[in-house]
N, C-alpha and C positions, 0 to 999 in steps of 0.2 A: 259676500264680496261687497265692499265700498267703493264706490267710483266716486273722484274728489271732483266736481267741478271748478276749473281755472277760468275765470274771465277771460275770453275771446276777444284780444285786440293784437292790433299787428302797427304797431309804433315805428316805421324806422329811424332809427338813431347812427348816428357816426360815434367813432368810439371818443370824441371830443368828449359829444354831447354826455354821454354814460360820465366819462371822465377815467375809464380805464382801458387799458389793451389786451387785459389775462382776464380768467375766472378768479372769482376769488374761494372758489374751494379747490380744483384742480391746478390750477395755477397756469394751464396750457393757455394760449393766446388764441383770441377770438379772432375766424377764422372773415374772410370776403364776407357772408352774410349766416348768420347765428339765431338764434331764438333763442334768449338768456329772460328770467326774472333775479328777483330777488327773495329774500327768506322774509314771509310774514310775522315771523316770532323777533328776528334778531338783525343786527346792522350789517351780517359779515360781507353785502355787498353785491355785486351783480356778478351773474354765473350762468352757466349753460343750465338750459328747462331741465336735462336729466341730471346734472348734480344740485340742484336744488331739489331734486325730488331724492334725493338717496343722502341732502345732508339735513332733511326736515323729516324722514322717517326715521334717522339715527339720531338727532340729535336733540328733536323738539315732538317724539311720538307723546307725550301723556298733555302737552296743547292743544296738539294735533287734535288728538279724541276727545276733546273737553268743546274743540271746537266744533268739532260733526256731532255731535251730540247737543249745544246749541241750535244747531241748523236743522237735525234730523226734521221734525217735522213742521218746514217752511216750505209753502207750495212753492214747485218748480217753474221759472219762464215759460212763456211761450216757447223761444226755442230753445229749452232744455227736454 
């Protein structure tokens, strides 16, 4: 098993500030308060944490791997 570390920040933003009011993979509308990123390979934009995670395993896995395989062995933080 691989567990991906995501940088640990908590930003709150208005959907001004993002600049949008939907996911841009689902298309559903961000809801009172969300936890969205974005795609580190590609522009398609700000999205809920879990379809970013299922449209960077579909759509960007042989980066993906290129990239933890980079990383594999780079000591871990303190708190990781």
């Amino acid at each position: 098993m691989t567990l991906l570390w995501r940088d640990s920040w908590l930003k709150p933003l208005t959907d001004g500030d993002v600049g949008t009011e939907t996911c841009a993979s689902c298309k559903k509308e961000f809801g009172k308060v969300e936890f969205v990123t974005s795609c580190d390979f590609c522009d398609i934009g700000v999205m809920h944490d879990q379809c970013a995670n299922k449209h960077i395993l579909q759509k960007h896995r042989k980066e993906l791997e290129s990239k933890m395989s980079s990383h594999k062995d780079k000591p871990l933080h303190d708190y990781q």
